[in-house]
C-alpha positions in Angstrom: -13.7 -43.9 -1.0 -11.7 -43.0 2.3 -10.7 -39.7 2.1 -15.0 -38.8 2.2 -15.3 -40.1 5.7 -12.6 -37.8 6.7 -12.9 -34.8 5.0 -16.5 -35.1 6.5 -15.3 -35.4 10.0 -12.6 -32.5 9.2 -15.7 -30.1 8.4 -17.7 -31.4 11.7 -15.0 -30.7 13.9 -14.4 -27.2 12.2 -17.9 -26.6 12.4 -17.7 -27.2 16.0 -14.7 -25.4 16.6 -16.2 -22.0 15.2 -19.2 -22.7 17.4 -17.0 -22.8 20.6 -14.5 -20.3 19.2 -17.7 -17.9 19.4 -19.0 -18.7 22.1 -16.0 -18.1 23.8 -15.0 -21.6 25.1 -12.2 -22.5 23.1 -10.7 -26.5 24.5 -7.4 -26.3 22.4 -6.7 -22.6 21.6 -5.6 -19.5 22.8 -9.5 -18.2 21.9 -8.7 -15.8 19.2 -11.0 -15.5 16.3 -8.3 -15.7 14.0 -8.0 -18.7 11.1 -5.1 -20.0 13.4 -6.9 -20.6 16.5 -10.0 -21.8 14.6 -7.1 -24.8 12.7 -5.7 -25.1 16.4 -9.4 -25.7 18.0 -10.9 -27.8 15.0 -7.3 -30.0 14.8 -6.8 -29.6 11.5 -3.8 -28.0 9.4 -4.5 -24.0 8.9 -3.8 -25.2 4.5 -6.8 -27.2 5.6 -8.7 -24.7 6.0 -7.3 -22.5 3.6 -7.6 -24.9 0.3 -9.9 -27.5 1.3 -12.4 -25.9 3.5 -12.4 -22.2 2.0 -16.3 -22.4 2.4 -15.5 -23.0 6.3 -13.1 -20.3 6.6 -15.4 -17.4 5.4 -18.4 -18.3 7.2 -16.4 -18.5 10.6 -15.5 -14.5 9.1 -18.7 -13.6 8.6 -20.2 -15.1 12.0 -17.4 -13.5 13.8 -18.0 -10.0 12.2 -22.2 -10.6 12.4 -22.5 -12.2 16.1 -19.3 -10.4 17.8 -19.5 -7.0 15.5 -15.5 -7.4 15.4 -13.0 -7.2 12.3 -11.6 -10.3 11.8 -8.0 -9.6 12.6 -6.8 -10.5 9.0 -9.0 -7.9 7.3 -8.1 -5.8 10.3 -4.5 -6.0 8.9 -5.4 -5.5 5.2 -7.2 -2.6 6.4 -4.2 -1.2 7.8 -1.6 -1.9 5.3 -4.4 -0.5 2.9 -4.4 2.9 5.0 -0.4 2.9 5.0 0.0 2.2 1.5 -3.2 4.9 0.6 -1.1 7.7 3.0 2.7 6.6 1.1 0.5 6.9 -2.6 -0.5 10.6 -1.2 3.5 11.6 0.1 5.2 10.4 -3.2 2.3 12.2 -5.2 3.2 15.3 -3.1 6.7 15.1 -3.3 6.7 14.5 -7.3 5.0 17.4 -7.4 7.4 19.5 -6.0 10.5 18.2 -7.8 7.8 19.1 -11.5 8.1 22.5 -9.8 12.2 22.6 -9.2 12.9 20.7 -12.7 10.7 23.7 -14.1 12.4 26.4 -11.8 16.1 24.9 -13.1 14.8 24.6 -16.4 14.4 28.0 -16.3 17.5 29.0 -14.4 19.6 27.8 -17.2 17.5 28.9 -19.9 18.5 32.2 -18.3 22.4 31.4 -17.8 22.3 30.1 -21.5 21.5 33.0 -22.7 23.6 35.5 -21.0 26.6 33.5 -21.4 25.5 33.2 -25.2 24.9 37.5 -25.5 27.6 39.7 -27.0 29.6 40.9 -24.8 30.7 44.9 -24.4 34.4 45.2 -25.6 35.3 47.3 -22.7 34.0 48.0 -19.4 31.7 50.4 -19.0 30.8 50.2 -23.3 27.5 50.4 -23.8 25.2 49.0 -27.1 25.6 52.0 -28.3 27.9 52.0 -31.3 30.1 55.7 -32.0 29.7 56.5 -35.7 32.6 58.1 -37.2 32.9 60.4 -39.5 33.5 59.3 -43.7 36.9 60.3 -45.1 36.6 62.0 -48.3 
C-alpha cells in the first residue's frame, strides 16, 4: 500500500523534528516547544499530528517536560484556565452564600411586616389592650 511509505517518512521527519526542536536548532520554525512549531519543523499538518501521530505528540511533551524541565505551553494554559475557573467556582460560592443570608434576612423582614400589618389594631390613639368593663344594668 502507498499511504505506509508515507506515513513512515511523516513519523521520521517528526521524530527528527522533536530531536532538533530540543536541541534547540530548529531549520523551519520559530523554535518553540509548542505542537505548532514541532508540525512547522517536521512539515507535516498540526491534524497530523494531532489524529495520526498522537503517540508522537505526547512523547515530544514528555521529552520537553523531562530533558528541558519546562511546562509544555498547552498544559501551561490548561493550568491557567484551571486556576481561573477554580478562583470564579470559589467567588460564586461566596457570593451565593451571602444572598442564602439576605433571602433569610427578607424572609424574615416580612414575616415581621406580615404580622404587624395582620395584628388588631387599637380603635383610638393612645388605646391600649386593655378593655374597660362596664358596669351590668339591672
Amino acid at each position: 500500500m502507498t499511504l505506509q511509505p508515507r506515513h513512515d517518512d511523516e513519523r521520521a521527519r517528526i521524530r527528527e523534528a522533536i530531536d532538533r526542536l530540543l536541541a534547540g536548532t530548529p531549520t523551519a520554525s520559530d523554535g518553540s516547544l509548542t505542537v505548532k512549531a514541532l508540525a512547522i519543523e517536521a512539515g507535516v499538518h498540526r491534524m497530523a499530528l494531532m489524529k495520526r501521530h498522537v503517540d508522537l505528540k505526547n512523547h515530544f511533551y514528555e521529552r520537553v517536560r523531562s530533558e528541558t524541565s519546562q511546562i509544555p505551553e498547552s498544559e501551561r494554559k490548561l493550568r491557567e484556565t484551571n486556576t481561573r475557573l477554580r478562583q470564579m467556582v470559589k467567588d460564586q460560592n461566596a457570593e451565593i452564600e451571602e444572598l442564602r443570608q439576605q433571602v433569610t434576612l427578607l424572609t424574615l423582614a416580612s414575616a415581621v411586616l406580615t404580622q404587624a400589618r395582620d395584628a388588631p389594631q387599637p380603635s383610638s390613639p393612645g388605646a391600649s389592650n386593655i378593655t374597660q368593663l362596664r358596669p351590668r344594668r339591672r
